[in-house]
SESE-71429 format. One record per residue (C-alpha): x, y, z; residue number from 1. Coordinates in Angstrom, 2 decimals. Example, Ala and Ser with C-alpha at 12.3 -4.5 7.8 and 13.67 -1.06 7.14 Angstrom:
       px       py       pz    n
    12.30    -4.50     7.80    1
    13.67    -1.06     7.14    2
This chain:
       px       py       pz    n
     0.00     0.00     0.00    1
     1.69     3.39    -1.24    2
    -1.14     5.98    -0.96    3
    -4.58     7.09     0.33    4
    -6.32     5.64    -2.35    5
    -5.08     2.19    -1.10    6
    -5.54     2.61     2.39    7
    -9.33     3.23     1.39    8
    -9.66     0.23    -1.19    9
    -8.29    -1.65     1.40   10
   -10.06    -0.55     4.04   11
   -13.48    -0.93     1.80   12
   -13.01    -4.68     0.61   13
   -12.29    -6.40     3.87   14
   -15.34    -4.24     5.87   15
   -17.39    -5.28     3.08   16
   -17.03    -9.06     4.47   17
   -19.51   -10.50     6.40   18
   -18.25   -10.43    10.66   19
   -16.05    -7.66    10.29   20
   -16.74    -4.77    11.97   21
   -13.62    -2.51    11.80   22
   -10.54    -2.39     9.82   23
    -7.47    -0.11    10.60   24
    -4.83     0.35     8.03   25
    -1.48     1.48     8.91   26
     0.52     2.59     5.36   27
     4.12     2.76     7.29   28
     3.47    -0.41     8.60   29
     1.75    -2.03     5.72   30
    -0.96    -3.64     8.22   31
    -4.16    -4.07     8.44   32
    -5.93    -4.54    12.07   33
    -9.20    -6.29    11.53   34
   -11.77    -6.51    14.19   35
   -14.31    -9.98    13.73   36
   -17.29   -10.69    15.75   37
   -16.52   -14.03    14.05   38
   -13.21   -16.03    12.69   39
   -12.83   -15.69     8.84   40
    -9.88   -17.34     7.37   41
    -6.74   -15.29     5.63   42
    -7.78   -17.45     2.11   43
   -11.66   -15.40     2.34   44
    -9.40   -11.78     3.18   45
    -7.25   -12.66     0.23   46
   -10.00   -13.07    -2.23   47
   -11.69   -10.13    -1.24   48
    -8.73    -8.09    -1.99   49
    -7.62    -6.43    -5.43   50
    -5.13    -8.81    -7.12   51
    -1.62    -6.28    -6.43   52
    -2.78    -6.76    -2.25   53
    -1.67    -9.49    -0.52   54
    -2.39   -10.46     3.25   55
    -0.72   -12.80     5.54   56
    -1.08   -13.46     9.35   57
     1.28   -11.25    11.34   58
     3.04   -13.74    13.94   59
     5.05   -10.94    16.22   60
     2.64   -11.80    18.81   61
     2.53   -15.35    18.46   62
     0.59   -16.09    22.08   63
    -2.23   -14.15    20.77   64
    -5.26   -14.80    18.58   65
    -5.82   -13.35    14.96   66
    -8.36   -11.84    16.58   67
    -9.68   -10.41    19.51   68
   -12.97   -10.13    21.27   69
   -14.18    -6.00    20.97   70
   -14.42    -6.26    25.08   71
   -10.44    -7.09    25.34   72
    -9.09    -4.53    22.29   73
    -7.28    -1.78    23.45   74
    -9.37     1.21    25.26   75
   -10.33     3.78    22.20   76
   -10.38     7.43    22.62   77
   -13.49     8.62    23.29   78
   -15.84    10.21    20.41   79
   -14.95    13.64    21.86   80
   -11.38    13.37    21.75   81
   -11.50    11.45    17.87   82
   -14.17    14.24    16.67   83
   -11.83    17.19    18.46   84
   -10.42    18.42    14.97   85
   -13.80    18.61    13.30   86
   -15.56    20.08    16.75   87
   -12.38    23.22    16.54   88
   -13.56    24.02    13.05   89
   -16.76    24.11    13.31   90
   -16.12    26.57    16.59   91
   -14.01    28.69    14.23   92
   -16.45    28.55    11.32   93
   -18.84    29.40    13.86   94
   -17.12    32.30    15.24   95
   -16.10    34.08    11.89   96
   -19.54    33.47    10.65   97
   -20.96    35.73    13.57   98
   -17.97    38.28    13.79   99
   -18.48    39.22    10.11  100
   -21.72    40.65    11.82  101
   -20.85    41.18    14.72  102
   -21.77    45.05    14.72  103
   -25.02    44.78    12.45  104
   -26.31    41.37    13.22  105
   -28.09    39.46    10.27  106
   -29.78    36.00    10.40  107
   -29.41    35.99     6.94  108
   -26.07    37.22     6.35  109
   -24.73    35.03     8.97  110
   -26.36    31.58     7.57  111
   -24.96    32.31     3.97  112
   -21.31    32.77     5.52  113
   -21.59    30.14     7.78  114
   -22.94    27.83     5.18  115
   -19.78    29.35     2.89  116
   -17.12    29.25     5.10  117
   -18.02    25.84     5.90  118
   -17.70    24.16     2.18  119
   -14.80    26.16     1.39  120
   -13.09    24.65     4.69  121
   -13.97    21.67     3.94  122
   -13.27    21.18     0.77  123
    -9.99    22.22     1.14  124
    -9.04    19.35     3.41  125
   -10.71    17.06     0.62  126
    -8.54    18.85    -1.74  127
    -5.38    17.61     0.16  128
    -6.05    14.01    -1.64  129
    -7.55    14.49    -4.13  130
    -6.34    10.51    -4.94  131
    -7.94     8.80    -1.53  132
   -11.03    11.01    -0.50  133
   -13.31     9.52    -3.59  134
   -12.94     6.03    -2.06  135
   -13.45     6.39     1.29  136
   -16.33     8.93     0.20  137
   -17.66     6.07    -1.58  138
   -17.96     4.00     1.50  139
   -21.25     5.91     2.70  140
   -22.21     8.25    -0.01  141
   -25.04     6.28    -2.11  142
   -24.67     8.42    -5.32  143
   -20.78     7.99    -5.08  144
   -20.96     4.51    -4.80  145
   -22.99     4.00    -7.99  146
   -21.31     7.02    -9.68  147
   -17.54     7.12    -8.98  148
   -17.27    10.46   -11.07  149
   -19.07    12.17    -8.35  150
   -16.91    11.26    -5.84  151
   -14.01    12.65    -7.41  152
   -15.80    16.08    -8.29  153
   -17.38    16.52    -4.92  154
   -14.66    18.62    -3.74  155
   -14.98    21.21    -6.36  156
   -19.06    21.27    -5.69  157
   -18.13    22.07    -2.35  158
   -15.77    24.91    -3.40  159
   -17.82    26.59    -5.74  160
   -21.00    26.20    -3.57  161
   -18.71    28.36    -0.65  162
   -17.90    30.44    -3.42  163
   -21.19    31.66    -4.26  164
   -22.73    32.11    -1.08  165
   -19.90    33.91     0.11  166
   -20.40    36.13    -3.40  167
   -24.44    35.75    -3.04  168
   -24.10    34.78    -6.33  169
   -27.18    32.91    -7.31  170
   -27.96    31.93    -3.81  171
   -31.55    29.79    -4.54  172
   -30.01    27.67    -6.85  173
   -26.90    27.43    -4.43  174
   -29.26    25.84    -1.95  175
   -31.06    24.03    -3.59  176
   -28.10    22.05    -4.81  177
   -26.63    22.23    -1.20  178
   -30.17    20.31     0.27  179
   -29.74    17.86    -2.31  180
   -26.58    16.75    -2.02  181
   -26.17    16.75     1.79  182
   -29.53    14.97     1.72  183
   -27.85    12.43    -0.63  184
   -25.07    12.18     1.88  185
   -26.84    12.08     5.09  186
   -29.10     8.88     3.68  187
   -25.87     7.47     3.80  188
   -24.61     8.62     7.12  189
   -28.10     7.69     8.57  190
   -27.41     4.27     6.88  191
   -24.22     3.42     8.01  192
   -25.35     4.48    11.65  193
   -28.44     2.42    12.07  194
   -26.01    -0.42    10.64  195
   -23.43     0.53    13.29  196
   -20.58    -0.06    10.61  197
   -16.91     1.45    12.09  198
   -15.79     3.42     9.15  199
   -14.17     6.80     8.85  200
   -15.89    10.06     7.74  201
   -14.44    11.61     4.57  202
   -16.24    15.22     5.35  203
   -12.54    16.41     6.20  204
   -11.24    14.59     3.43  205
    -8.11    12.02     4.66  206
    -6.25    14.07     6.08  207
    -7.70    13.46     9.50  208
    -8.86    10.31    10.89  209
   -12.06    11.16    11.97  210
   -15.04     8.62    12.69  211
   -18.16     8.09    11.51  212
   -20.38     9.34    14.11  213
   -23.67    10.87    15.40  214
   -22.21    14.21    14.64  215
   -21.82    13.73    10.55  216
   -25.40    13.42    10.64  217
   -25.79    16.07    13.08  218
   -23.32    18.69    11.02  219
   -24.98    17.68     7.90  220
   -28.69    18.54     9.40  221
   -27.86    22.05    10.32  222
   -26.53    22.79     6.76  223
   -29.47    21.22     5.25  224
   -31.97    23.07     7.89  225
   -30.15    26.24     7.33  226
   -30.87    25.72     3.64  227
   -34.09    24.95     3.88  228
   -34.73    28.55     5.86  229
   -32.71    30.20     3.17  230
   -34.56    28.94     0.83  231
   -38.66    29.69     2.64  232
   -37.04    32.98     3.37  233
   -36.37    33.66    -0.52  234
């Protein structure tokens, strides 16, 4: 594994196997930690691969299982400390959103640069791999999935979205496309939660390792809610 984009075709084929629950790819390592509710053989990881991967039982810890139960892994951060990065930029998204203004206060004004200043921050940490963010976008996103193309544009939606409601440059048809697309997105999110499938949230592209969580769904809601208003209020 050499890149982002294989950490997330990794990462996609083996969760896609029936008893695991979590995979954790480590590129310096070149390992893959694979949580099972059940035992599945090396020969079933193997063929669920791409042909250029293969996997092989790691024997450093020879007195210990391929697997462990979930109860006797290794105590996880908590969602507050693994959603930290995401919780800071929303604060200073937040924050610039209602200093712009600060002195003449605006619903309006404030909603269209919060809802700016959000997709232009986050589609700049999607920009930063451009290579990996489609496939682990893929993983939740139902219109990705069945449309790779979108997955790989998606970042530059975002951008140009930010860009036009920080303009006001045809703001209706900005949200309308906003509501749609995060709609798209948050089936998926809601999906993958009710499922309770451990994968990792692309909204901040790769870059950060950031879970899939209540508070996707919960981000995503306020944009789309915002938009919504915006869009009664035109």
């Amino acid at each position: 594994m050499t890149c982002q984009g294989c950490k997330a075709s990794v990462t996609k084929h083996l969760e896609a196997i029936e008893n695991i629950t979590q995979v954790e790819v480590n590129l310096e390592r070149s390992e893959a930690e694979i949580t099972m509710t059940k035992h599945v053989m090396i020969a079933e990881l193997q063929q669920a691969l791409p042909e250029k991967y293969t996997i092989t039982k790691k024997e450093e810890n020879p007195e210990n299982n391929i697997f462990e139960s979930v109860g006797n892994q290794k105590e996880e951060k908590s969602k507050l400390q693994q959603l930290k990065p995401l919780l800071i930029i929303l604060f200073y998204i937040a924050t610039a959103s209602v200093l712009l203004h600060f002195e003449n206060w605006n619903w309006q004004g404030f909603m269209l640069d919060f809802m700016g200043l959000f997709f232009v921050v986050f589609s700049f940490f999607k920009m930063l791999d451009l290579q990996g963010f489609p496939q682990s976008f893929m993983m939740y996103d139902p219109l990705a999935k069945r449309l790779p193309i979108y997955g790989k544009i998606y970042p530059f939606i975002e951008t140009v979205l930010g860009i036009m409601f920080l303009m006001r440059f045809e703001i209706k048809i900005a949200l309308i496309i906003t509501i749609i697309i995060l709609g798209i997105t948050t089936y998926g999110v809601t999906k993958t939660l009710l499922d309770k499938k451990s994968i990792k949230c692309a909204c901040l592209g790769t870059a950060l390792n950031l879970p899939m969580t209540e508070a996707t769904f919960i981000e995503n809601a306020i944009m789309i809610l915002m938009g919504i208003l915006m869009l009664l209020n035109i």
